[in-house]
FIDO-184570 format. One record per residue (C-alpha): residue in one letter; x, y, z. Coordinates in Angstrom, 3 decimals, padded with zeros to 6 digits, m for minus. Each point is the difference from the previous one (the first is absolute). Layout:
BEGIN
SITE | A | X | Y | Z .
...
//
This chain:
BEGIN
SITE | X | m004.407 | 006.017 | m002.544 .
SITE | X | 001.708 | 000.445 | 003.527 .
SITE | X | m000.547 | 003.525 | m000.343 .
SITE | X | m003.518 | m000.161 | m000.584 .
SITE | X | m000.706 | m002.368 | 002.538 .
SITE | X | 001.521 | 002.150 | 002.488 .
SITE | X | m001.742 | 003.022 | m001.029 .
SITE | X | m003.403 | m002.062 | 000.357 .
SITE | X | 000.238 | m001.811 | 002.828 .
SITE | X | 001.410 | 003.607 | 001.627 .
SITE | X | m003.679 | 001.528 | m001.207 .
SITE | X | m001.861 | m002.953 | 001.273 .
SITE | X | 001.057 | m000.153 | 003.236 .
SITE | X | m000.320 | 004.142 | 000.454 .
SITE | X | m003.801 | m000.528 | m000.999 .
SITE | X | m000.867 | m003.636 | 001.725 .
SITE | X | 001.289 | 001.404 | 003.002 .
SITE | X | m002.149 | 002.934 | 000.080 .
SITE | X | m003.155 | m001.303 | 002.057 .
SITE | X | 003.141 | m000.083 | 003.040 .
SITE | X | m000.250 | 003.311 | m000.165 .
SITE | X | m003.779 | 001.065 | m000.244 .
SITE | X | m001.174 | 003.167 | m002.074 .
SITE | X | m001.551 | 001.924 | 003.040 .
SITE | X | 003.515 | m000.308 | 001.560 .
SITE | X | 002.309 | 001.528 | m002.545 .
SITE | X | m003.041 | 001.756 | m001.984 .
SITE | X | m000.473 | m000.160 | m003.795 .
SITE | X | 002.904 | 001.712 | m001.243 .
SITE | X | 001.929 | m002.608 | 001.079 .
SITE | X | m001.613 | m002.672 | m001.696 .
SITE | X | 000.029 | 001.666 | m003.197 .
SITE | X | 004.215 | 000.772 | 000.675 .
SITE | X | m000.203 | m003.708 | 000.028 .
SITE | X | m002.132 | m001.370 | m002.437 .
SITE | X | 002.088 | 002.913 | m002.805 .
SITE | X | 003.200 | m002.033 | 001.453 .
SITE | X | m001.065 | m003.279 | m000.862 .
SITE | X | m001.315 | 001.218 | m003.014 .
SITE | X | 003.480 | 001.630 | m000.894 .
SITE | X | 001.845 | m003.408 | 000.842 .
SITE | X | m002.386 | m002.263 | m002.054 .
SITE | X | m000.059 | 002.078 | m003.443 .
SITE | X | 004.078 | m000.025 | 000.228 .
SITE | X | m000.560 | m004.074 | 000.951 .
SITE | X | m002.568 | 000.088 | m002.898 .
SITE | X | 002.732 | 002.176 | m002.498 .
SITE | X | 003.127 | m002.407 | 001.145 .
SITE | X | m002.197 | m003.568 | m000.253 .
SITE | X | m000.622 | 001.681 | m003.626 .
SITE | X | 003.478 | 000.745 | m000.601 .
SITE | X | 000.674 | m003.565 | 000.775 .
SITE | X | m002.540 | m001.253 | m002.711 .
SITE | X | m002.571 | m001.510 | 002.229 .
SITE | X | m002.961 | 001.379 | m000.965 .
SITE | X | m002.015 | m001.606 | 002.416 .
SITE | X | 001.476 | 001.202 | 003.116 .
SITE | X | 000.382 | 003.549 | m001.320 .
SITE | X | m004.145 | m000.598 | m000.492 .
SITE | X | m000.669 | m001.056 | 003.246 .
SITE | X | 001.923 | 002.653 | 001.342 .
SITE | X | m001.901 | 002.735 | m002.240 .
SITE | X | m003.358 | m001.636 | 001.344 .
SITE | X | 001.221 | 000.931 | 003.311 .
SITE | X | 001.121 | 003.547 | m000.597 .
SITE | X | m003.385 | 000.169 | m001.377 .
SITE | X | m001.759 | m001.329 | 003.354 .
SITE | X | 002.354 | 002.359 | 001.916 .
SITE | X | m001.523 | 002.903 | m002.073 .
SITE | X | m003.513 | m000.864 | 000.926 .
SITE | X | 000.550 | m000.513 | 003.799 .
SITE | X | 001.537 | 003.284 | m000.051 .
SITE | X | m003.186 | 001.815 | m002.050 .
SITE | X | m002.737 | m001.748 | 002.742 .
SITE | X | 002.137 | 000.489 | 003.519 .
SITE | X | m002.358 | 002.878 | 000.564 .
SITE | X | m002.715 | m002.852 | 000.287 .
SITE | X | 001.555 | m002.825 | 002.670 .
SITE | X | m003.486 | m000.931 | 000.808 .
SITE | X | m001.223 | m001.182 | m003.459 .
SITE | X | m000.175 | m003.366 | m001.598 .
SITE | X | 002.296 | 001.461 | m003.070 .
SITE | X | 002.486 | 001.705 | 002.162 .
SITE | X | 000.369 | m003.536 | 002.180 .
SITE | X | m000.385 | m002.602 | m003.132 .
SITE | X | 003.156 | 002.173 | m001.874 .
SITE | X | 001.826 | 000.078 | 002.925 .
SITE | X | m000.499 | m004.010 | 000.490 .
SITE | X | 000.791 | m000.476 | m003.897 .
SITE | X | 003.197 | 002.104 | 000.195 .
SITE | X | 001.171 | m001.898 | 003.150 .
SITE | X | m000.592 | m003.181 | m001.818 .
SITE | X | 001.490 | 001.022 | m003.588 .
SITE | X | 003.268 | 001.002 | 001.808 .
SITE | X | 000.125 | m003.575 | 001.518 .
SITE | X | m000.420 | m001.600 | m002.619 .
SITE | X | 002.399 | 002.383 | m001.959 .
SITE | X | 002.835 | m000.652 | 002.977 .
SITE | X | m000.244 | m004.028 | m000.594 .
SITE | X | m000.137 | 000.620 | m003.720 .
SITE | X | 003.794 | 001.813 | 000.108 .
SITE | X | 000.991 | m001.915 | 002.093 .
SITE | X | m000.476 | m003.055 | m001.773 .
SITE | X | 001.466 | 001.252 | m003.073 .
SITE | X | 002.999 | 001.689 | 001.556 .
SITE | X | 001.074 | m002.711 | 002.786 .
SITE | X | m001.434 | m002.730 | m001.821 .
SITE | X | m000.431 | m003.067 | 002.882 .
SITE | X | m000.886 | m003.381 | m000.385 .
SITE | X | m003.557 | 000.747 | 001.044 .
SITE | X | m002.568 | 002.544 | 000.297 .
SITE | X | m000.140 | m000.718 | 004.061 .
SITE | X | 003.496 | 001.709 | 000.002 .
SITE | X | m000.951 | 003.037 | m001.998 .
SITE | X | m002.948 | 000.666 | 001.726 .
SITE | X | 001.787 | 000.039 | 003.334 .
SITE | X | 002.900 | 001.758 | m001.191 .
SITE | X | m002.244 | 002.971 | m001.597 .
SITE | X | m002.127 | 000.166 | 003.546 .
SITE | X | 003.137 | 000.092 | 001.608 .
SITE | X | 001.787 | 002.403 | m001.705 .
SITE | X | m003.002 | 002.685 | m000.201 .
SITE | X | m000.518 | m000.549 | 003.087 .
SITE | X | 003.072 | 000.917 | 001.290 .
SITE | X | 000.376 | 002.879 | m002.858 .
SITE | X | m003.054 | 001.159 | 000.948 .
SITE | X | m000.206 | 000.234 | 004.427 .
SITE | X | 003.775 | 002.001 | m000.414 .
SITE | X | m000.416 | 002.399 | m002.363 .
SITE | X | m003.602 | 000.758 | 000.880 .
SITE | X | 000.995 | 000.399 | 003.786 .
SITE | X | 003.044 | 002.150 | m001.217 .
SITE | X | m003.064 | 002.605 | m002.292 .
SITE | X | m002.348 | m000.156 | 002.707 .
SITE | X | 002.816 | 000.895 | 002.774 .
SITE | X | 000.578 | 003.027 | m002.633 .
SITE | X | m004.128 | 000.833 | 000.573 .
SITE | X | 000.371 | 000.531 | 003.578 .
SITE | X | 001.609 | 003.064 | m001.314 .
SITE | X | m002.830 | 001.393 | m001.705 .
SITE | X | m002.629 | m001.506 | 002.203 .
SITE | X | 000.771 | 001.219 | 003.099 .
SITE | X | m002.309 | m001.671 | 003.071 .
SITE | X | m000.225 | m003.064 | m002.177 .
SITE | X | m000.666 | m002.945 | 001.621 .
SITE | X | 003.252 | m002.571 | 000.533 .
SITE | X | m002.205 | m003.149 | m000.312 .
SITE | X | 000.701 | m000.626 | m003.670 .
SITE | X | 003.970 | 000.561 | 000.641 .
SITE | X | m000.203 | m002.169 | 002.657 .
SITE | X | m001.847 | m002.996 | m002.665 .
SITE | X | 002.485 | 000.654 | m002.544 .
SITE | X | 003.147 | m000.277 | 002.584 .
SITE | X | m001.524 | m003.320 | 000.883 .
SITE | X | m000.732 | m001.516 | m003.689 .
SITE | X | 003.484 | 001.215 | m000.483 .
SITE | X | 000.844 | m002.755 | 002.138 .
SITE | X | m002.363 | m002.331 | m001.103 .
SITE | X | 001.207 | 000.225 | m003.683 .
SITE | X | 003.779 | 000.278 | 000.743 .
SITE | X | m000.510 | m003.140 | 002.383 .
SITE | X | m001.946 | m001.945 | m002.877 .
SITE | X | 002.362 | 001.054 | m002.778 .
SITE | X | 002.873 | m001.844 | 001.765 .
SITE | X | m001.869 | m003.133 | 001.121 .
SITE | X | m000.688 | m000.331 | m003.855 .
SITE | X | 003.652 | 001.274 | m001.019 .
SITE | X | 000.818 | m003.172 | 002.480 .
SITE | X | m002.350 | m002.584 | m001.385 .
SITE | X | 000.910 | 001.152 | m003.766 .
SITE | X | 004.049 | m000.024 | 000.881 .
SITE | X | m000.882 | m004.401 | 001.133 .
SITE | X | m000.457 | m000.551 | m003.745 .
SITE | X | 002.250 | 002.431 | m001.266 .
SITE | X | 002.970 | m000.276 | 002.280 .
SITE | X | 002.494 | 000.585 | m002.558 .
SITE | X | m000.826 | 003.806 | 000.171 .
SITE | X | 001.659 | 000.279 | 003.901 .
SITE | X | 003.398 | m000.327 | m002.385 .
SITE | X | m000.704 | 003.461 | m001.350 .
SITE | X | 001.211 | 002.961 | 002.100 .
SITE | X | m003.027 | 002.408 | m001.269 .
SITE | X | m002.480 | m002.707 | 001.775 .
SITE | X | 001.756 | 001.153 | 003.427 .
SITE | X | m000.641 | 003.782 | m001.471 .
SITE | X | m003.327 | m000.826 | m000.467 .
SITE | X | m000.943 | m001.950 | 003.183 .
SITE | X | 002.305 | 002.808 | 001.886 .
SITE | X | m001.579 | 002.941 | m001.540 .
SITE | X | m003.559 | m001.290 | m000.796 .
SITE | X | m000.648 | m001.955 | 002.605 .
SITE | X | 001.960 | 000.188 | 003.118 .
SITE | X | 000.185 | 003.871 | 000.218 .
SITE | X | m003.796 | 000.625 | m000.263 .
SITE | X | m000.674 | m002.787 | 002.656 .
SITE | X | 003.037 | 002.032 | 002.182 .
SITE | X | m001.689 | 003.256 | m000.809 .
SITE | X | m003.321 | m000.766 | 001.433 .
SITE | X | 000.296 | 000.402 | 003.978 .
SITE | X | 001.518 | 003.482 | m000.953 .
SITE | X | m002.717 | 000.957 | m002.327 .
SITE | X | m002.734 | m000.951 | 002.669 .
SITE | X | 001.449 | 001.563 | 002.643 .
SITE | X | 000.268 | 003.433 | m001.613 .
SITE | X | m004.131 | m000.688 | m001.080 .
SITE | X | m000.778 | m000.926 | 003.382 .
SITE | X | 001.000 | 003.434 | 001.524 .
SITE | X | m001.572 | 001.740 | m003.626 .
SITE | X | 003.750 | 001.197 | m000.993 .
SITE | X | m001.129 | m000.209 | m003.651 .
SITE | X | 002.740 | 002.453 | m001.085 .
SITE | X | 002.827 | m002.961 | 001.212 .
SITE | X | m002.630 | m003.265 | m001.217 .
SITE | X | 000.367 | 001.394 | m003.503 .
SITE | X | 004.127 | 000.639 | 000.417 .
SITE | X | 000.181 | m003.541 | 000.569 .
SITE | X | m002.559 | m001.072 | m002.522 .
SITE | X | 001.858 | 001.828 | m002.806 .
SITE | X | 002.856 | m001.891 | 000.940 .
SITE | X | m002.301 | m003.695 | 000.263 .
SITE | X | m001.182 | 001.006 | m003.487 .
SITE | X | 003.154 | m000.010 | m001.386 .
SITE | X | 001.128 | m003.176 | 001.514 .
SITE | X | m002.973 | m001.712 | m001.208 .
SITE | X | m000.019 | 001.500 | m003.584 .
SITE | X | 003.909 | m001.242 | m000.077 .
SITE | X | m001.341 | m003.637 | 001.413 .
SITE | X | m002.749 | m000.423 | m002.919 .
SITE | X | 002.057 | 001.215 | m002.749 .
SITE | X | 002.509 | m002.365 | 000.963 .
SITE | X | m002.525 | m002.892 | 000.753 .
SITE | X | m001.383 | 000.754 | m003.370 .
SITE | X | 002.914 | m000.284 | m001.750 .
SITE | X | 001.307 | m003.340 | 001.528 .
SITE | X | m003.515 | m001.687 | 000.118 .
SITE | X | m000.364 | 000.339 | m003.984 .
SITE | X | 003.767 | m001.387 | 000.296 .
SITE | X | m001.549 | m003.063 | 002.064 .
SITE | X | m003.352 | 000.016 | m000.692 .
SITE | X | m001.422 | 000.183 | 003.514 .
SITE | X | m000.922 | 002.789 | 002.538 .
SITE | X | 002.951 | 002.065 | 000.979 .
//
């Protein structure tokens, strides 16, 4: 159930996040690199919610893999009604998939908490490692334009910042969980080190050294996927955002 919740709220946040980025910046190819990544992450969320006998998750997550498929077969068409209305649909099935894992796998009191630990958690997922691929693009793009780098250095911040104030908030009612030494892994790791990362990051974007952005990315990616696994793992021991 962790697993899968991981591996969905990893492919939500790469596609939600898109828009940050824009499709006449990084061009179409680079859509469809991320749309065949999110698809990828939610069929092995879909295969491990199955292995797990929850049906209904592994449907929800097949629904989406399905969406993914037909954004992908109309991006040639970003000016029609079906390209926009699938695009809107897929957005909103992968919300509604995130609070829908992460309600079964963390298991809170209420539905308030799994709705703003899902948001939190693709968020953050989602404005690291999509900052990390598109800092790869820059690469293959050359002359591309640093705006969307720049957005995605900044919601880094945003989401890192917001992840902790709800980390805080969750650890009031749960503050049995500061006992455990993996909660100072995951507040070190997951929280504190992308928040310390940050002025670093933006000042190699703000003089367009993509090459070093991304060498310090890779390493922000890591922290964070090391903070969620672990924040996964003690919130279904708790039963509240971690």
């Amino acid at each position: 159930m962790l697993l899968a919740l991981f591996l969905i709220d990893a492919a939500a946040g790469l596609v939600l996040f898109l828009p940050l980025v824009g499709r006449r910046n990084a061009g179409v190819k680079f859509y469809r690199l991320i749309l065949v990544t999110g698809g990828a992450l939610a069929a092995c969320a879909a295969v491990s919610h199955a292995l797990a006998a929850r049906r209904d998750l592994a449907i929800a997550d097949s629904v989406v893999v399905a969406l993914t498929a037909l954004v992908y077969l109309v991006l040639r068409y970003p000016k029609r009604l079906i390209y926009r209305a699938s695009a809107a649909l897929l957005g909103l099935a992968y919300l509604v998939t995130s609070v829908l894992g992460y309600q079964a796998a963390i298991r809170p009191p209420h539905w308030a908490w799994s709705i703003a630990g899902a948001l939190a958690s693709v968020a953050l997922l989602g404005s690291v490692n999509l900052a990390m691929l598109l800092g790869h693009w820059y690469l293959v793009v050359r002359g591309m334009s640093i705006d969307p780098l720049k957005r995605l250095t900044h919601a880094t911040l945003a989401t890192a910042a917001a992840k902790l104030l709800l980390v805080i908030i969750a650890v009031i009612y749960a503050p049995a969980v500061m006992s455990d030494i993996f909660f100072w892994m995951r507040a070190g790791w997951g929280l504190l080190i992308p928040l310390l990362l940050y002025p670093m990051v933006w000042g190699t974007v703000r003089i367009r050294s993509t090459m070093a952005a991304t060498g310090i990315l890779y390493v922000d990616v890591v922290a964070v996927v090391i903070g969620e696994v672990l924040g996964g793992w003690l919130g279904a021991l708790v039963h509240m955002p971690m």
